[in-house]
N, C-alpha and C positions, 0 to 999 in steps of 0.2 A: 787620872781618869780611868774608868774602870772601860771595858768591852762596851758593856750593854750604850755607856756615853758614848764612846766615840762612834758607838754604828747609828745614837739617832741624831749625832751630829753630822756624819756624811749622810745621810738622809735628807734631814734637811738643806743640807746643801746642792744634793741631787737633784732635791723638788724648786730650789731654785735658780736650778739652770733650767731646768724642764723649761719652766714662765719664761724665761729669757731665751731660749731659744724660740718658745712656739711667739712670744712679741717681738722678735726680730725676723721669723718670717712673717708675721701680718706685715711689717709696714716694710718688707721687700716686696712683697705681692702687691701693698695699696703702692706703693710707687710704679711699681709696673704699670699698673691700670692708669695712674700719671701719664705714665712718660707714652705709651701707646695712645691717649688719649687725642682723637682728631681736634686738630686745628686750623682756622685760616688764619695768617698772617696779612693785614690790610699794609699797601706799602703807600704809605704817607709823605708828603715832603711838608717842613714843617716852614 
């Protein structure tokens, strides 16, 4: 493998952690808004 390959191979690899990082914070942030989410719990006997 010559330079110019393996720099646009960690490239690409770069650019695909990029994505997986920035789509592992989206769905920390949308669970947050989950989990902070208001609820009432009705207490039922069944």
């Amino acid at each position: 493998m010559t330079s110019a390959e393996k720099i646009a191979n960690a490239k690409k690899r770069i650019d695909e952690l990029e994505r997986l990082i920035k789509y592992w914070d989206k769905s920390v942030e949308d669970s947050s808004k989950i989990l902070n989410f208001p609820f009432k719990i009705d207490k039922k006997v069944a």
